[in-house]
C-alpha positions as CSV (number, residue, x, y, z in Angstrom):
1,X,40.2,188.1,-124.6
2,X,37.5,190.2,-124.2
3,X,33.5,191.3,-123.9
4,X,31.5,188.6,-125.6
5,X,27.5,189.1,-126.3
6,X,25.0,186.2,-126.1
7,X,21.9,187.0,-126.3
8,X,19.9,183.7,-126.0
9,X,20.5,182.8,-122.8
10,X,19.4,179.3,-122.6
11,X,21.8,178.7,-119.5
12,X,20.7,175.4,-117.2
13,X,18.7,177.5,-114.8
14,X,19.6,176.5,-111.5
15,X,22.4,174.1,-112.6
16,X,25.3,175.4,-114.7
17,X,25.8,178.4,-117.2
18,X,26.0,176.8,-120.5
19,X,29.7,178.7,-120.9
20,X,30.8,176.4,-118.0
21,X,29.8,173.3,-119.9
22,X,32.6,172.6,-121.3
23,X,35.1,173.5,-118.7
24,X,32.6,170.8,-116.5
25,X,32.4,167.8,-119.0
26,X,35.3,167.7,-120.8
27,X,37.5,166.9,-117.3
28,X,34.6,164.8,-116.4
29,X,34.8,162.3,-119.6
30,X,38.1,162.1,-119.8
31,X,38.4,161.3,-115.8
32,X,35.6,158.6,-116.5
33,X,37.8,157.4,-119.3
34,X,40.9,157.3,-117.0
35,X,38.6,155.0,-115.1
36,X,37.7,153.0,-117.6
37,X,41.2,152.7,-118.4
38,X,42.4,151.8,-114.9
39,X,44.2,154.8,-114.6
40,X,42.4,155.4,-110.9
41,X,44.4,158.5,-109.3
42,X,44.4,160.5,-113.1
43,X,40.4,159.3,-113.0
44,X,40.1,160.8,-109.8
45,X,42.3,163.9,-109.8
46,X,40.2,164.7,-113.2
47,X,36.9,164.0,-112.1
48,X,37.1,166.2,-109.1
49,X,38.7,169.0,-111.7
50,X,35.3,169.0,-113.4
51,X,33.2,168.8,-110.1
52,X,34.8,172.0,-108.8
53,X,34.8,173.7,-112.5
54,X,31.3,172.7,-112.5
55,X,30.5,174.2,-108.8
56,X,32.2,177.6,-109.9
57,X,29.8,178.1,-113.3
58,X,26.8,177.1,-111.1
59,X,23.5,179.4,-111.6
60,X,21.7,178.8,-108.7
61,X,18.1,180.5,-108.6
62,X,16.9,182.9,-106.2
63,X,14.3,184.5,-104.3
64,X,14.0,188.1,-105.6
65,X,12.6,190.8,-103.3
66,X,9.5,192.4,-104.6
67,X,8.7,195.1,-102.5
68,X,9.5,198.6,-103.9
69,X,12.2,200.9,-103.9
70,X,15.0,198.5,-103.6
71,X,18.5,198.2,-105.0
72,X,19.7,194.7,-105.0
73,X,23.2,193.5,-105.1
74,X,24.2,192.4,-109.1
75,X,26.9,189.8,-107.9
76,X,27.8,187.5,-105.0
77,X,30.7,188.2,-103.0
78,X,32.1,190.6,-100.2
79,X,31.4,193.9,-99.8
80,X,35.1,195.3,-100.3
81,X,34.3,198.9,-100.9
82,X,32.1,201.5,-99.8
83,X,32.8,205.4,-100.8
84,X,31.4,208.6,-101.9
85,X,31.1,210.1,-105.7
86,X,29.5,212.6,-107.3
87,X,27.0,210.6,-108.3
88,X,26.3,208.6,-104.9
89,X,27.6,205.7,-102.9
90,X,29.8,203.3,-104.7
91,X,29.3,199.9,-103.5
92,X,32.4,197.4,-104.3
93,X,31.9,193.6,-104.3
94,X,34.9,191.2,-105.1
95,X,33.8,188.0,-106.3
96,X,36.2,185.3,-105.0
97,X,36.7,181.7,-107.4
98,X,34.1,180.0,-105.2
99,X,31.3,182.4,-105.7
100,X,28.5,182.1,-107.9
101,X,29.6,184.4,-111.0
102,X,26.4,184.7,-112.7
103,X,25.3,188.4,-112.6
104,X,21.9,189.9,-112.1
105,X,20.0,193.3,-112.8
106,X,20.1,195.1,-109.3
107,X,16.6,197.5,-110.5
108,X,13.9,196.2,-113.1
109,X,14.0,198.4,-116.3
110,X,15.4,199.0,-119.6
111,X,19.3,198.8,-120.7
112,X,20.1,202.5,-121.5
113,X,23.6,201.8,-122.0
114,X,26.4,199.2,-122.1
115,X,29.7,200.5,-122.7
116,X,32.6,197.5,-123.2
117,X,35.9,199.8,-121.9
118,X,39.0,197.3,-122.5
119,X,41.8,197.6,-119.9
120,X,44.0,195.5,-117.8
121,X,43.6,192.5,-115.6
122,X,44.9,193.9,-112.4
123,X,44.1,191.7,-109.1
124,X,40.4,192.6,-108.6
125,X,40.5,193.5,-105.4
126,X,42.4,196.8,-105.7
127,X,40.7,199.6,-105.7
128,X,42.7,200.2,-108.8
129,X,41.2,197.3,-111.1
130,X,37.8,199.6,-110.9
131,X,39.5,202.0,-112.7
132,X,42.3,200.3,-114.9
133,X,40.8,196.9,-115.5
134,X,38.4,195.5,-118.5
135,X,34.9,196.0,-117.8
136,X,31.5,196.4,-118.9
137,X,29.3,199.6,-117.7
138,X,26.0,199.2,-117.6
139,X,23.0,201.6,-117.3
140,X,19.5,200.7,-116.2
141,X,16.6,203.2,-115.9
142,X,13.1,202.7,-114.5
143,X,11.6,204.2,-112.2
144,X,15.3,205.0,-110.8
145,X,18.4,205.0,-112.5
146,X,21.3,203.1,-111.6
147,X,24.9,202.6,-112.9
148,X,26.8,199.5,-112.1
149,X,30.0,197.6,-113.6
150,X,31.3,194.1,-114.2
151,X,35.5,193.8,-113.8
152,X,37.3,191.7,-115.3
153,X,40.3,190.6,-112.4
154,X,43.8,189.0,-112.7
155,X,42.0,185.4,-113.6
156,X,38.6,186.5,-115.2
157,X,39.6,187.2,-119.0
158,X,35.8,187.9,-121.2
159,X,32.6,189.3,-119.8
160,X,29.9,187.4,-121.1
161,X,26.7,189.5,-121.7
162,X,23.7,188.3,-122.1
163,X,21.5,191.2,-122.4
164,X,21.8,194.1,-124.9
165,X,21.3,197.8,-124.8
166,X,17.2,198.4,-125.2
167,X,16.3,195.1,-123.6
168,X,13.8,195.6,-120.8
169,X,14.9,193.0,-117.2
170,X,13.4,193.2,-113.8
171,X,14.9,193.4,-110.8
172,X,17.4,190.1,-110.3
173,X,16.9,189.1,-114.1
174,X,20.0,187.5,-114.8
175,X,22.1,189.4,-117.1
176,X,25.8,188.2,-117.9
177,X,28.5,186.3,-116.5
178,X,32.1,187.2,-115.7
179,X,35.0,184.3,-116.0
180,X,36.4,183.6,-112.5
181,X,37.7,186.0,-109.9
182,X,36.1,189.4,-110.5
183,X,34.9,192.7,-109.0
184,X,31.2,194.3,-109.2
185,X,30.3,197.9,-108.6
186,X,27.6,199.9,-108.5
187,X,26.6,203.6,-107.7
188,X,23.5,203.7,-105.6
189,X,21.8,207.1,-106.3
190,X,21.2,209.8,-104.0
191,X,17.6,209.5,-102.4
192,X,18.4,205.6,-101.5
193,X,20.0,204.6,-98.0
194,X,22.4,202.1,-98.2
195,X,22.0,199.0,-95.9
196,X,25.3,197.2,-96.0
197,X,28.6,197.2,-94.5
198,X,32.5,196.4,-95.4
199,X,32.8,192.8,-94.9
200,X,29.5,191.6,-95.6
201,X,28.5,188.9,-98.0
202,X,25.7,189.8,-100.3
203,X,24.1,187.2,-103.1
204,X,23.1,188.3,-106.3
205,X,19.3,189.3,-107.0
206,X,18.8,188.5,-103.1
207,X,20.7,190.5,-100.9
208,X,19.6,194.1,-100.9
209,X,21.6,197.1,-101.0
210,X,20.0,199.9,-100.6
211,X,16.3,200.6,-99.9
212,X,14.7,204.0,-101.0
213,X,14.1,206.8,-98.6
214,X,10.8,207.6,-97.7
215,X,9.6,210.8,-98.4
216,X,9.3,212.3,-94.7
217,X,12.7,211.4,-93.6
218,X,13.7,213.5,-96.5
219,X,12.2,215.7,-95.4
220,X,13.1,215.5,-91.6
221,X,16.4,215.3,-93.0
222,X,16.4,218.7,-95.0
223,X,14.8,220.2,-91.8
224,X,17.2,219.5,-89.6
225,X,20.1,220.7,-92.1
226,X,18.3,223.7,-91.9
């Protein structure tokens, strides 16, 4: 199903992403109708259906770090992976169906690349669906670069963008949306010391990752590896 761009995004900030509006209303009119009609447990049963489709598509807002020389997290979830490239530290998030799955820019700057790669839809917490799963790559550059992507798991079909290559976002500007259970990762470049664990829950645009190293402990650090 796909990568889908949107670039207006005139989402309900702080109550739903307009793509969850109808997946929240139309359960929620016809359980009201049910009502209406005196079909009570159908009422119900839909009704609560649109209350928990509703709760999943929530955009909540969020208090953004400011300080400098921060990496924050682009996705709620649990911190599922944690490894070594040749690039840096890859930091793995899995998104379960009850977080919030609105993403967010993890550094302020402009879109150098977004690459849509199709794939499969493999169960989002294998290490595999980084590789073989449908995703979205994305490129920021500022005053740091950073590389991060948006999976597409067993349930999530279409990555919803809402920023294009060129735009310009700062740090936890929210950026696109992936459908239901999904995987986030992000390579946090050398020169930054990474401050989570496996098994912790980060929040996008709040929780930070990483936090740049400060010139002297570089330089402490080269010393001593001398």
């Amino acid at each position: 199903m796909g990568f889908f761009l949107r670039p207006d995004v005139d989402h309900m900030k702080g109550l739903i992403a307009r793509e969850g509006m109808p997946f929240f209303l139309l359960p929620l009119i016809m359980g009201l109708l049910c009502l209406v009609l005196g079909w009570f447990i159908w009422g119900g049963l839909l009704a609560l259906v649109g209350f928990l489709l509703g709760s999943f598509f929530r955009d909540p807002e969020r208090t953004i770090p400011q300080q400098p020389g921060l990496i924050v997290s682009p996705a709620d979830g649990k911190v599922i992976r944690l490894s070594q490239s040749t690039h840096g530290t890859v930091v793995g998030i899995f998104l379960s169906v009850l977080n919030v799955h609105v993403n967010r820019a993890p550094i302020g700057g402009a879109i150098r690349a977004q690459e849509y790669r199709p794939g499969k839809f493999l169960m989002a917490f294998s290490d595999r669906a980084s590789v073989e799963n449908e995703q979205m790559v994305w490129q920021i550059e500022g005053e740091d670069a950073v590389t991060f992507r948006l999976i597409a798991g067993w349930v999530a079909r279409r990555i919803v963008a809402w920023k294009r290559e060129g735009d310009i976002v700062g740090r936890g500007d929210r950026i696109g949306l992936i459908k239901f259970g999904s995987r986030a990762e992000i390579t946090i470049p050398p020169g930054f010391a990474v401050v989570v664990s496996r098994g912790d829950r980060v929040r996008g645009g709040s929780s930070i990752l990483a936090r740049r190293e400060s010139q002297d402990s570089q330089t402490h650090g080269r010393e001593r590896a001398g």
